[in-house]
N, C-alpha and C positions, 0 to 999 in steps of 0.2 A: 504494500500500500504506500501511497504518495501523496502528499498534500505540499504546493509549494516545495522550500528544500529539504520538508520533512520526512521520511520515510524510517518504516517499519520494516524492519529485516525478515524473511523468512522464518528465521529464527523465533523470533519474538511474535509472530503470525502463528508460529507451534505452538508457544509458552501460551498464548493469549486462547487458543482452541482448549487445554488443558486446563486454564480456568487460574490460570498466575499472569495478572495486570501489573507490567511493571512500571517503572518511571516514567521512562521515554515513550510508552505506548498512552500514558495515559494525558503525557504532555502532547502526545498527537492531537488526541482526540478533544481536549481546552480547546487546543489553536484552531482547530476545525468548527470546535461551537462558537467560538469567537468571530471566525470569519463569519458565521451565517447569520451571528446576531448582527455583523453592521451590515453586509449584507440586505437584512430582512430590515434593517433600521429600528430593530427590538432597541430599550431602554434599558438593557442588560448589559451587563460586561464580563469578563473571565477573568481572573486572573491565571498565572502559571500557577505550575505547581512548583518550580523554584520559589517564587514567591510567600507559599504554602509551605515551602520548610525553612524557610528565614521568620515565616511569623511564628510556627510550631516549635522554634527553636530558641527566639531570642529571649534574653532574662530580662525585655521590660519594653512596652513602647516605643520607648525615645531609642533603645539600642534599634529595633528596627528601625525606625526611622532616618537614624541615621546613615545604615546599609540601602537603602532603597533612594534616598536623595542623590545618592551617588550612580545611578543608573540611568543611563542612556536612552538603549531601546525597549529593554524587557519591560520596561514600566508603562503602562501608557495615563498618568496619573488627568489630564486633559478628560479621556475616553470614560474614565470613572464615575470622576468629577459629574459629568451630562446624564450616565444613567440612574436608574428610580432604584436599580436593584449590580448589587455586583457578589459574584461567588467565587468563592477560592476555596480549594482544597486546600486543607492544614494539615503536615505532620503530626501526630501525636506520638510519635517516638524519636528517639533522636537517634536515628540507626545510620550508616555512610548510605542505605539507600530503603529508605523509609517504606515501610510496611502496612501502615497503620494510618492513616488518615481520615476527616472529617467534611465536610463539604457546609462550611458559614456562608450563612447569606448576609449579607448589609443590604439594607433599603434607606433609601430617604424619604 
């Protein structure tokens, strides 16, 4: 599978048939809801799931905040800002490649 320069290896196309969602498969599938929400012009947004292990991880607000100020592209903090609703999967373990996760929703 392919979306833009994102692609899902064979491999990971097995793991994901056998019922193991990993990282990168499930960062596919954000960037692909993301696309269709601007796309569709939905009032929603994604975040990544990098994103979702910096906030699952950090010991307090302002420490995130400070890692995510310093972001270029992964952020789209504008695109947030405009919708009614935004979701980010969180970490809830702090493993080198997270297991465990939550899906927060913020609304305004």
């Amino acid at each position: 599978m392919q979306f833009d320069a994102w692609r899902i290896s064979v491999f990971e196309e097995e793991n994901l048939n056998k019922g193991t969602f990993t990282w990168s498969v499930m960062e596919f599938f954000l960037k692909l809801l993301g696309r269709i929400c601007r796309k569709m012009a939905l009032p929603l947004s994604i975040g990544s799931s990098h994103l979702g292990k910096k906030a699952g991880t950090a010991e307090s607000p302002s420490a995130l905040l400070r890692v995510v100020e310093k972001w270029k592209e992964a952020w789209r903090g504008d695109e947030v800002r405009e919708s009614k609703e935004f979701l980010l999967p969180v970490a809830v373990d702090d493993r080198k490649n997270p297991e465990d996760w939550i899906l927060v929703s913020v609304t305004s």
